[in-house]
mmCIF file of the N, C-alpha and C atoms, coordinates in Angstrom:
data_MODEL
# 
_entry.id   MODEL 
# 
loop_
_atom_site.group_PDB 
_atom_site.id 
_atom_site.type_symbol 
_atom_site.label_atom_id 
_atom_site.label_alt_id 
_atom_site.label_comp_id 
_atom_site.label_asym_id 
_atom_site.label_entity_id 
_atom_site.label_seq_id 
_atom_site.pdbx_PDB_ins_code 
_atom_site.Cartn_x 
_atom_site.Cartn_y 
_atom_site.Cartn_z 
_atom_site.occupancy 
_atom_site.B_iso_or_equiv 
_atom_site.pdbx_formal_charge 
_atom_site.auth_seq_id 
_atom_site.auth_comp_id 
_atom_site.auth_asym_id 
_atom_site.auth_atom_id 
_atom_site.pdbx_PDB_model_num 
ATOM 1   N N  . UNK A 1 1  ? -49.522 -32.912 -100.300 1.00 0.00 ? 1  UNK A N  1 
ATOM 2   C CA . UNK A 1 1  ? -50.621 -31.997 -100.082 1.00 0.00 ? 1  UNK A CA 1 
ATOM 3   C C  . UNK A 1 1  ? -50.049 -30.666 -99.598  1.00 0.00 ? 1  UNK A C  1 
ATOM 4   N N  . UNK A 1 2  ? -50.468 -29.675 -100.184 1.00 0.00 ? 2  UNK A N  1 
ATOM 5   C CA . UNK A 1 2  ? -50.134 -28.003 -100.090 1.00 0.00 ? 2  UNK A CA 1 
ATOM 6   C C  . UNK A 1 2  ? -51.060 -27.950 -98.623  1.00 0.00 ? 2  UNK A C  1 
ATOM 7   N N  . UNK A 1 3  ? -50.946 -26.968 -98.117  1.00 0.00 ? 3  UNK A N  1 
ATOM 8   C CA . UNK A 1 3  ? -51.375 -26.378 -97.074  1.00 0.00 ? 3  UNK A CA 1 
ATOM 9   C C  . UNK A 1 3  ? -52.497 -25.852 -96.920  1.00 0.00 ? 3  UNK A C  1 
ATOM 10  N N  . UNK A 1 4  ? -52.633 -25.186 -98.718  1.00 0.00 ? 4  UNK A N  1 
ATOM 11  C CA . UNK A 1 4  ? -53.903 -24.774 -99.116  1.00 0.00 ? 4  UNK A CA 1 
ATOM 12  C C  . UNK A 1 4  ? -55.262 -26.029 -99.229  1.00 0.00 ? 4  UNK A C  1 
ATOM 13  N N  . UNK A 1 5  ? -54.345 -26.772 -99.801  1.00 0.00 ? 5  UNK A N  1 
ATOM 14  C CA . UNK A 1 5  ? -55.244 -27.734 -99.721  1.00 0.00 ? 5  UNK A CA 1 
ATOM 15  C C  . UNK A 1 5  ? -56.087 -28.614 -98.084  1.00 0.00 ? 5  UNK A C  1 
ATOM 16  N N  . UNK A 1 6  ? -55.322 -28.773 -97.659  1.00 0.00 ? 6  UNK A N  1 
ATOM 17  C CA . UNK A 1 6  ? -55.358 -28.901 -95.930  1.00 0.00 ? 6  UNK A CA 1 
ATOM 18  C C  . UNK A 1 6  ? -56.793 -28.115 -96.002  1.00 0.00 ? 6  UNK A C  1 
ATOM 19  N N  . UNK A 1 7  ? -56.416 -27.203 -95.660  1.00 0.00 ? 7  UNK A N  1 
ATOM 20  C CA . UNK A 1 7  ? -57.375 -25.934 -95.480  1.00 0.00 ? 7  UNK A CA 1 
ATOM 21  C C  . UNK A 1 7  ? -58.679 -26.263 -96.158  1.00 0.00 ? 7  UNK A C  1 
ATOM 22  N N  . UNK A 1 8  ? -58.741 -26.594 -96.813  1.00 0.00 ? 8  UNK A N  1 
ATOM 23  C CA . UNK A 1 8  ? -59.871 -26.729 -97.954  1.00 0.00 ? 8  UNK A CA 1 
ATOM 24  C C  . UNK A 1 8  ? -60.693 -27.872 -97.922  1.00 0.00 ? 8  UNK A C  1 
ATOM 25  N N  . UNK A 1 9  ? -59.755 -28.986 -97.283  1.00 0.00 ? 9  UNK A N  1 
ATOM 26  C CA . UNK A 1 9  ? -60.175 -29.860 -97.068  1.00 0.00 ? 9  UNK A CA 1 
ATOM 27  C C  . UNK A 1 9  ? -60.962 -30.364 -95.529  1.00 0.00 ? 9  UNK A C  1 
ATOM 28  N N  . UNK A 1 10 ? -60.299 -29.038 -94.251  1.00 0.00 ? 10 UNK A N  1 
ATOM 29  C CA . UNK A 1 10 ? -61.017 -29.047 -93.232  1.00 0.00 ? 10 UNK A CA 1 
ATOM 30  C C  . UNK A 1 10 ? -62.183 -28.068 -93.205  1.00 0.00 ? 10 UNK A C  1 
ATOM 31  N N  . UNK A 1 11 ? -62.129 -27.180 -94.397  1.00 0.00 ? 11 UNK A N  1 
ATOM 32  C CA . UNK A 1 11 ? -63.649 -26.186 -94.495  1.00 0.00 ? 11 UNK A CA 1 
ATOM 33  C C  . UNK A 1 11 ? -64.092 -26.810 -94.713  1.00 0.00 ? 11 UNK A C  1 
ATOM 34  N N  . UNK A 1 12 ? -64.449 -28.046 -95.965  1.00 0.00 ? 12 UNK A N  1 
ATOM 35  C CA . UNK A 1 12 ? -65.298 -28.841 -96.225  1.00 0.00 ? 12 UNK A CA 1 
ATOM 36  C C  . UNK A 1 12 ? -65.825 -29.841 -95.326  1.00 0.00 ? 12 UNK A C  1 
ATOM 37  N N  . UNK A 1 13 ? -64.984 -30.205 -94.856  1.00 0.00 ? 13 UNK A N  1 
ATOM 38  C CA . UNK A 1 13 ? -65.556 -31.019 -93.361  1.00 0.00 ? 13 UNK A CA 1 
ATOM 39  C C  . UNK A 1 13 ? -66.306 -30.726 -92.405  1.00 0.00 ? 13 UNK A C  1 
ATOM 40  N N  . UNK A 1 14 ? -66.159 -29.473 -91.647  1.00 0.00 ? 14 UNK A N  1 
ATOM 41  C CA . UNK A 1 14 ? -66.169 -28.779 -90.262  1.00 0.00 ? 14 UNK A CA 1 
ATOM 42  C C  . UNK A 1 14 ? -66.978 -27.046 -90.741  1.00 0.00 ? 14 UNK A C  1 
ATOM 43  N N  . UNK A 1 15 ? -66.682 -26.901 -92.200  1.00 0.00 ? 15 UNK A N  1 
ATOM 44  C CA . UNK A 1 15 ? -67.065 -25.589 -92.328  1.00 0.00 ? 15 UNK A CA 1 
ATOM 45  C C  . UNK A 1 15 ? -66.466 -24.531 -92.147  1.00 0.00 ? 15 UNK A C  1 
ATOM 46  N N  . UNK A 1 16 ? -66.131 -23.194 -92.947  1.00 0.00 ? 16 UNK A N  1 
ATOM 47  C CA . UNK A 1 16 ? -65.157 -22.243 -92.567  1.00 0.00 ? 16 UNK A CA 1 
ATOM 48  C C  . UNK A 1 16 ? -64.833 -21.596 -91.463  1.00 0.00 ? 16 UNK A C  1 
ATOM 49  N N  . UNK A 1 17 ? -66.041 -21.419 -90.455  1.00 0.00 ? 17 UNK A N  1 
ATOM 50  C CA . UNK A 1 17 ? -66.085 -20.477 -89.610  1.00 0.00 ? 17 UNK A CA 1 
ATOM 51  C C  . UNK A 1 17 ? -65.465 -21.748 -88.446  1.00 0.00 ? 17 UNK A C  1 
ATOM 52  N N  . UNK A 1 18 ? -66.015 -22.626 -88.811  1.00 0.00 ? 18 UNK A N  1 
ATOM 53  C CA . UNK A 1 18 ? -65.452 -23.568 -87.397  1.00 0.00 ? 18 UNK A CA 1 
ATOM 54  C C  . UNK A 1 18 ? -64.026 -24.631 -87.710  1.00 0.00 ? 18 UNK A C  1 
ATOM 55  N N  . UNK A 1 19 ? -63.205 -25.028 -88.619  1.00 0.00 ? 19 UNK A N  1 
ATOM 56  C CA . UNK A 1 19 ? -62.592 -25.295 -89.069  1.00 0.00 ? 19 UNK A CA 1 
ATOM 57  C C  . UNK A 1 19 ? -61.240 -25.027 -88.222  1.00 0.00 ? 19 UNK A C  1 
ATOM 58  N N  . UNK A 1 20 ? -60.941 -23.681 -88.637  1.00 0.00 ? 20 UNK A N  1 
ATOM 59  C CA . UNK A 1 20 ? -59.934 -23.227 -88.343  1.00 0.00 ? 20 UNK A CA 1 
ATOM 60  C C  . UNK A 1 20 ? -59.923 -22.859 -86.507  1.00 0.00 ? 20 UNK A C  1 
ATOM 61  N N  . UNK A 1 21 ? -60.734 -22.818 -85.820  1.00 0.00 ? 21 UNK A N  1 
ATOM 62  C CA . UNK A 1 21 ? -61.037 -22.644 -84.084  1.00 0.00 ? 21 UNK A CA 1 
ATOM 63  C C  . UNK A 1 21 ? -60.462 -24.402 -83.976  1.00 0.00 ? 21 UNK A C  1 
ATOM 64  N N  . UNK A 1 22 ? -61.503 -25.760 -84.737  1.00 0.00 ? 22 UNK A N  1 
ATOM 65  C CA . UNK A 1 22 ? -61.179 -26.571 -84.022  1.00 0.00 ? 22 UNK A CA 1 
ATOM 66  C C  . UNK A 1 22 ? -59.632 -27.386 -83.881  1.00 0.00 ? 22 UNK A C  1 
ATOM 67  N N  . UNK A 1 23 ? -58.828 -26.634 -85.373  1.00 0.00 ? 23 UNK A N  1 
ATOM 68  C CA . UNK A 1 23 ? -57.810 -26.776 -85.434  1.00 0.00 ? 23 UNK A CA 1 
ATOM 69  C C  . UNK A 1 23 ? -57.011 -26.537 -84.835  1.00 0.00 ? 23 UNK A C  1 
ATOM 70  N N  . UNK A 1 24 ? -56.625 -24.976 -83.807  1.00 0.00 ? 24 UNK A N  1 
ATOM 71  C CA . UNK A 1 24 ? -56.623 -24.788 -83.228  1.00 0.00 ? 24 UNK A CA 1 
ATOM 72  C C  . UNK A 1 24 ? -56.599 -25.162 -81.825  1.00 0.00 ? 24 UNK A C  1 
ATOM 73  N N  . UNK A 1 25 ? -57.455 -25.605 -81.125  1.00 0.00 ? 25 UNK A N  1 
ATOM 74  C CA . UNK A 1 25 ? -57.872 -26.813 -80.166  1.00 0.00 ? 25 UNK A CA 1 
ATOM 75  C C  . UNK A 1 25 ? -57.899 -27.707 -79.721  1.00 0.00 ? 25 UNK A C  1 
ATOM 76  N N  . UNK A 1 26 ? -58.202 -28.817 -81.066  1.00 0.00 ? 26 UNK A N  1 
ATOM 77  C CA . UNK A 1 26 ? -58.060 -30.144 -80.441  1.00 0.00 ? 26 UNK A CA 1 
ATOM 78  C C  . UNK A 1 26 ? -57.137 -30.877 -80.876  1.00 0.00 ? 26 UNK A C  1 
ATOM 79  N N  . UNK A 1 27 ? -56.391 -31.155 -79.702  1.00 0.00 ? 27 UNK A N  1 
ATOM 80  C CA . UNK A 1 27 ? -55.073 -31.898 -79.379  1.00 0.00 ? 27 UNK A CA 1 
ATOM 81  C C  . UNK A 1 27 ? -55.426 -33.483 -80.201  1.00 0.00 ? 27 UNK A C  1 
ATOM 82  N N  . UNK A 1 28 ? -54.791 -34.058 -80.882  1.00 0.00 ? 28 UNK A N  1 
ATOM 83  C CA . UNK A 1 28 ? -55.267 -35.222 -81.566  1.00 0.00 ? 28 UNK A CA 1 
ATOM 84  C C  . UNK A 1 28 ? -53.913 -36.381 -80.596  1.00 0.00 ? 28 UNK A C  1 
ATOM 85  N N  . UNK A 1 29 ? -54.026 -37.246 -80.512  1.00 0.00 ? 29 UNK A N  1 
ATOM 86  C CA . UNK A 1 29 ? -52.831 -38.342 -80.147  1.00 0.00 ? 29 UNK A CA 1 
ATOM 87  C C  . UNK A 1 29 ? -51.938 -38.805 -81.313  1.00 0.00 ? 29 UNK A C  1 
ATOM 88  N N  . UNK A 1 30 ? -52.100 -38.822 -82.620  1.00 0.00 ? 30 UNK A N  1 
ATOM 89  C CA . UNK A 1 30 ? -51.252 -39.297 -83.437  1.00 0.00 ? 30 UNK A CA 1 
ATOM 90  C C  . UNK A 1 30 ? -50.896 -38.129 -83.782  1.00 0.00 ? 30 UNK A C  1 
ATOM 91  N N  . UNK A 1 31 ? -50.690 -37.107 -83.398  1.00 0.00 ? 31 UNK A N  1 
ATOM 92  C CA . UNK A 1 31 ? -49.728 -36.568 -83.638  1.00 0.00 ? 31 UNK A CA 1 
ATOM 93  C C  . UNK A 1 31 ? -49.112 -35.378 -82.291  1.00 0.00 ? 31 UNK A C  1 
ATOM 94  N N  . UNK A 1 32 ? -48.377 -36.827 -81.722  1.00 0.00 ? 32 UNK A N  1 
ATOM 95  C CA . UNK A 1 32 ? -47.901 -36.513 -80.371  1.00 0.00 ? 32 UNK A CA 1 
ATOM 96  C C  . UNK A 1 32 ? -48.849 -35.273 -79.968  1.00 0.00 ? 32 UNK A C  1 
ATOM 97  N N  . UNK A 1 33 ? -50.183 -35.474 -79.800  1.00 0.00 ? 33 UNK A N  1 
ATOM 98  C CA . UNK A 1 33 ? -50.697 -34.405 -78.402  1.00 0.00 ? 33 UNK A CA 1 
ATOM 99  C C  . UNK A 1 33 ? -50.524 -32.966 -78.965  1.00 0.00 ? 33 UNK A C  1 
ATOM 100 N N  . UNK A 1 34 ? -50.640 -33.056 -80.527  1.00 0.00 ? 34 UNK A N  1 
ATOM 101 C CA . UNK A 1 34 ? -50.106 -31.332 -80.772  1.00 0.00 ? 34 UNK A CA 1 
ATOM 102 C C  . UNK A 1 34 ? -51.349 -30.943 -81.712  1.00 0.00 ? 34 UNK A C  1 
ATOM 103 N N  . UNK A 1 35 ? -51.874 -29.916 -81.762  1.00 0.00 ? 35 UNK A N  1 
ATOM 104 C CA . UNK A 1 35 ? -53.238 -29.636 -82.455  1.00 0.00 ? 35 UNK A CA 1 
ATOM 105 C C  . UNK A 1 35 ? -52.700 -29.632 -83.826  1.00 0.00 ? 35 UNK A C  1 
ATOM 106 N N  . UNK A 1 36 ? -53.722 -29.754 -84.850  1.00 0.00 ? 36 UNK A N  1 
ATOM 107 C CA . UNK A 1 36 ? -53.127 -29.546 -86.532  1.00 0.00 ? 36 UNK A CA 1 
ATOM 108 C C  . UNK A 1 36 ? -52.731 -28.333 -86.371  1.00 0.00 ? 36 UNK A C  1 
ATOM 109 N N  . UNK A 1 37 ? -52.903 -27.146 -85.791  1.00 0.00 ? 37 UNK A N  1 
ATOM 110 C CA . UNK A 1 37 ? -52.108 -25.383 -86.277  1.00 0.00 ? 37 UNK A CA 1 
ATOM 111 C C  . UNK A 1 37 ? -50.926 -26.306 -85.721  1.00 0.00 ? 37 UNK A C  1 
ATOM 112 N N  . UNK A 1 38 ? -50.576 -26.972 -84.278  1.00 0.00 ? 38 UNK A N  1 
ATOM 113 C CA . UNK A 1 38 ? -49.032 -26.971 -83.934  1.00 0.00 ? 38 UNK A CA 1 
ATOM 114 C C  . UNK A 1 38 ? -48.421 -27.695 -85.113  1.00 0.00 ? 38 UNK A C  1 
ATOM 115 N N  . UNK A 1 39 ? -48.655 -28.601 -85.491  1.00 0.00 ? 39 UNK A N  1 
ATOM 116 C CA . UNK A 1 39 ? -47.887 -29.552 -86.089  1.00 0.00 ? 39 UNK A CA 1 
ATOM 117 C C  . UNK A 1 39 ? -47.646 -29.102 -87.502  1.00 0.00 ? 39 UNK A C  1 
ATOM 118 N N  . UNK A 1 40 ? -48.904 -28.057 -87.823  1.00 0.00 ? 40 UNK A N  1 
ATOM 119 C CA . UNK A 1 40 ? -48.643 -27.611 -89.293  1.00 0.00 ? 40 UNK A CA 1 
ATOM 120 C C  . UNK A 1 40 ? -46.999 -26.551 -88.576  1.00 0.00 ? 40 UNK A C  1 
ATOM 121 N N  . UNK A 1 41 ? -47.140 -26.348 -87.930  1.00 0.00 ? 41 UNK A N  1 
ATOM 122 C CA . UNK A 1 41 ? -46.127 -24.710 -87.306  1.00 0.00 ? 41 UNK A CA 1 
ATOM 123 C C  . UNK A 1 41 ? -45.009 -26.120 -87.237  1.00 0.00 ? 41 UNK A C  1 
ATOM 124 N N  . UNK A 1 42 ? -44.885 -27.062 -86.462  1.00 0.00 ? 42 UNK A N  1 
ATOM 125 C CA . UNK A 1 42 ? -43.910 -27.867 -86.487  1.00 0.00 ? 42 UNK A CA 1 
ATOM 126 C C  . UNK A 1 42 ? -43.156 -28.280 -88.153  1.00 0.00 ? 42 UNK A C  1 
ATOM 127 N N  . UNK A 1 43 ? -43.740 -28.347 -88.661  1.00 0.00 ? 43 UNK A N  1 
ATOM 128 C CA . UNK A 1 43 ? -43.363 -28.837 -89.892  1.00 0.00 ? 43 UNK A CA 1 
ATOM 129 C C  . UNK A 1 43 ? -44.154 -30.419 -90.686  1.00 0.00 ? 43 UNK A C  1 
ATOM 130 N N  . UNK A 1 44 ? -44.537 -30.840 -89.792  1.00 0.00 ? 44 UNK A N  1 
ATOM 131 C CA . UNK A 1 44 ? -45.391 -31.689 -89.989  1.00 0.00 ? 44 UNK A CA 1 
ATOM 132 C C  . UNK A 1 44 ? -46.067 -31.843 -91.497  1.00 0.00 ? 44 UNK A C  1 
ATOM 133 N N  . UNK A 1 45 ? -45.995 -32.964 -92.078  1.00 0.00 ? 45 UNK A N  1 
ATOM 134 C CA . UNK A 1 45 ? -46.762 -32.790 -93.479  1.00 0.00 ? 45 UNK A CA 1 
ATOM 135 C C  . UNK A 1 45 ? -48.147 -32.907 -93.481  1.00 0.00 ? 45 UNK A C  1 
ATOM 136 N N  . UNK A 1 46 ? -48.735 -32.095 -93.883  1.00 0.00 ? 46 UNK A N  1 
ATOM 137 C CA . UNK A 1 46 ? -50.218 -31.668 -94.118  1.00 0.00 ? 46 UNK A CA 1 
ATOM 138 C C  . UNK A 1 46 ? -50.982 -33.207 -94.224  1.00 0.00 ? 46 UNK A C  1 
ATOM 139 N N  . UNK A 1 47 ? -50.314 -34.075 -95.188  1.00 0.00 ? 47 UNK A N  1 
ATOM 140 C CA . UNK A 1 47 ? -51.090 -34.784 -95.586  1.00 0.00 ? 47 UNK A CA 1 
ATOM 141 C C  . UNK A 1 47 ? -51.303 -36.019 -94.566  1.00 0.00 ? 47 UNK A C  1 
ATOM 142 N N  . UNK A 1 48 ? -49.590 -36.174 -93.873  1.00 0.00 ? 48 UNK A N  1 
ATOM 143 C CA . UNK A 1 48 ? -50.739 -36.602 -92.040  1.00 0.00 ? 48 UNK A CA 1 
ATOM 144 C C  . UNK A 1 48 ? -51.155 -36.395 -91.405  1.00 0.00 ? 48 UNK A C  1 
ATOM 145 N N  . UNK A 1 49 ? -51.400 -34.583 -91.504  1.00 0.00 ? 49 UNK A N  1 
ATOM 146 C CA . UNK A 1 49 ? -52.115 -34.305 -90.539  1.00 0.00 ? 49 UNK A CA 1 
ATOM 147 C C  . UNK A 1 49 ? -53.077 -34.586 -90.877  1.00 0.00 ? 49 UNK A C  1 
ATOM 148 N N  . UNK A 1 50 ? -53.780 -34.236 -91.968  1.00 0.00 ? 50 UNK A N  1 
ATOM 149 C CA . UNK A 1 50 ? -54.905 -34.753 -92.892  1.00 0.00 ? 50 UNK A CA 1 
ATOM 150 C C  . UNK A 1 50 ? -55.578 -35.968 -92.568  1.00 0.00 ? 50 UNK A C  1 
ATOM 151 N N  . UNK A 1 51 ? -54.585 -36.941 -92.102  1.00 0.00 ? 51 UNK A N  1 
ATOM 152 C CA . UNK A 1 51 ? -55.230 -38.410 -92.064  1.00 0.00 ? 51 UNK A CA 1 
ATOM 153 C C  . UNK A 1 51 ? -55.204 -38.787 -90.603  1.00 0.00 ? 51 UNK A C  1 
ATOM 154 N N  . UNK A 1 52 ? -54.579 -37.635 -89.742  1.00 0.00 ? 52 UNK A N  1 
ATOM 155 C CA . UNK A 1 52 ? -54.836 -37.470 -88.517  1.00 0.00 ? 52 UNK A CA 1 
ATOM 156 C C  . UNK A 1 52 ? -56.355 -37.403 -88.479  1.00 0.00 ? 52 UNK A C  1 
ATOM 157 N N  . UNK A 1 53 ? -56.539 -36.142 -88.508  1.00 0.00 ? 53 UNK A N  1 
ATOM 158 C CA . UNK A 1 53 ? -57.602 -35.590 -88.280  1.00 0.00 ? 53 UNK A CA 1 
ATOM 159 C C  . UNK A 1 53 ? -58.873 -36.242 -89.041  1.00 0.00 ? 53 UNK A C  1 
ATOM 160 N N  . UNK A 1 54 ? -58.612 -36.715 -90.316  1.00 0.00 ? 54 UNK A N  1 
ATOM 161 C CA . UNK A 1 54 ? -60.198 -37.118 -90.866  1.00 0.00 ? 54 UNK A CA 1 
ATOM 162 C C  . UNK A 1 54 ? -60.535 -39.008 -89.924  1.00 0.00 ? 54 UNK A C  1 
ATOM 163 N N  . UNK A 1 55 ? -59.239 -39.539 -89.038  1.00 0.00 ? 55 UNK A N  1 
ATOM 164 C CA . UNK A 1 55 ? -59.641 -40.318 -88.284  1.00 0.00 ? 55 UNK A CA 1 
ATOM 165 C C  . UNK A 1 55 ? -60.279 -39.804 -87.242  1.00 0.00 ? 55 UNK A C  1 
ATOM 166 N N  . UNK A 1 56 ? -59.642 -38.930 -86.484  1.00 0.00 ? 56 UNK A N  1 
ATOM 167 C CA . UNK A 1 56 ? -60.061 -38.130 -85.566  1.00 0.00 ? 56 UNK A CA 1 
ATOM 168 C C  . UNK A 1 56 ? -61.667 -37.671 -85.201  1.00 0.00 ? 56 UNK A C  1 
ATOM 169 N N  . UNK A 1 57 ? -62.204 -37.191 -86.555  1.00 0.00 ? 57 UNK A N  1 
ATOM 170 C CA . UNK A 1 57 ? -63.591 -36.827 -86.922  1.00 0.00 ? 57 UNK A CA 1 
ATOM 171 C C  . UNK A 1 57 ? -64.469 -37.957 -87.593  1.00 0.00 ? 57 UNK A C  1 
ATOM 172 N N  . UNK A 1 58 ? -63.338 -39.303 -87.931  1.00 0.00 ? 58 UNK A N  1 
ATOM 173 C CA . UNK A 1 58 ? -64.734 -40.211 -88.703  1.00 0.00 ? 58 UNK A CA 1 
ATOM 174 C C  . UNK A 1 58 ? -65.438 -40.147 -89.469  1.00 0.00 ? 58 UNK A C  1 
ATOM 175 N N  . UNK A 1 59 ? -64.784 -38.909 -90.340  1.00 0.00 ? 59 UNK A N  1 
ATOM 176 C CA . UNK A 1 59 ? -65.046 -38.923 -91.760  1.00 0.00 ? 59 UNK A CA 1 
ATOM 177 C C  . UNK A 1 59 ? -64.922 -40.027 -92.721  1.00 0.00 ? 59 UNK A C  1 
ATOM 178 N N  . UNK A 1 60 ? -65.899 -40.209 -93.627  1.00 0.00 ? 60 UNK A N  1 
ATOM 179 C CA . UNK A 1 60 ? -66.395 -41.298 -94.908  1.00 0.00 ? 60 UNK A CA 1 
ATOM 180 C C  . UNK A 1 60 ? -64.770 -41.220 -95.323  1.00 0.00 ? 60 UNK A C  1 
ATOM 181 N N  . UNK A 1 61 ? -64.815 -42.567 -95.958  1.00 0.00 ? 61 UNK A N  1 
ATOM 182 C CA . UNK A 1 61 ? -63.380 -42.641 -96.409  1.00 0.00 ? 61 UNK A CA 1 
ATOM 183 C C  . UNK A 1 61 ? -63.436 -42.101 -97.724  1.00 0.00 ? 61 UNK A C  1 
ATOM 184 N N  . UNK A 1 62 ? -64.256 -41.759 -98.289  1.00 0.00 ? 62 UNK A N  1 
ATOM 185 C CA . UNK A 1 62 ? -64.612 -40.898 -99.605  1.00 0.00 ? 62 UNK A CA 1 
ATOM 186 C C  . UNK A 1 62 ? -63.703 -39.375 -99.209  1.00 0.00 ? 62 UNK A C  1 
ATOM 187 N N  . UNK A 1 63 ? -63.309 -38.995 -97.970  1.00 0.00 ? 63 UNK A N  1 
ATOM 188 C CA . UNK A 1 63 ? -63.121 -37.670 -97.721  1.00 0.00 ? 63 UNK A CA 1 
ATOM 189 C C  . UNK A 1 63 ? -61.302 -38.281 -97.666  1.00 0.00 ? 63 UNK A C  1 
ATOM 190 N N  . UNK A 1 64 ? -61.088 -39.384 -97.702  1.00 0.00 ? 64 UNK A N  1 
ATOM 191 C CA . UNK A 1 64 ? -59.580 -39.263 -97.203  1.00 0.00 ? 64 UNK A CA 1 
ATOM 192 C C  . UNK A 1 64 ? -58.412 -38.744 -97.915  1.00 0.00 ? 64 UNK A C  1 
# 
């Protein structure tokens, strides 16, 4: 997963305007305590962060 895609995939979730703030913010545990911006900045691959976060939010597994 591209980065772009990431992106695209948390507007659709959360919505544009709020997306990118909660990314920002909230510290998730699977991925050591670091928000998706850190871990994307770490190097981290998108696509766990991806599966971080759509556990995180309890998104339909249709979204995974």
């Amino acid at each position: 997963m591209r980065h772009s895609e990431f992106w695209q995939r948390m507007e659709a979730a959360l919505g544009p305007a709020y997306a990118a703030s909660w990314a920002r913010q909230q510290a998730i545990a699977s991925l050591d305590g670091r928000t998706p911006v850190e871990a994307l900045d770490a190097g981290v691959d998108p696509q766990r962060i991806w599966r971080a976060v759509h556990a995180a939010l309890d998104l339909p597994a249709r979204d995974r």
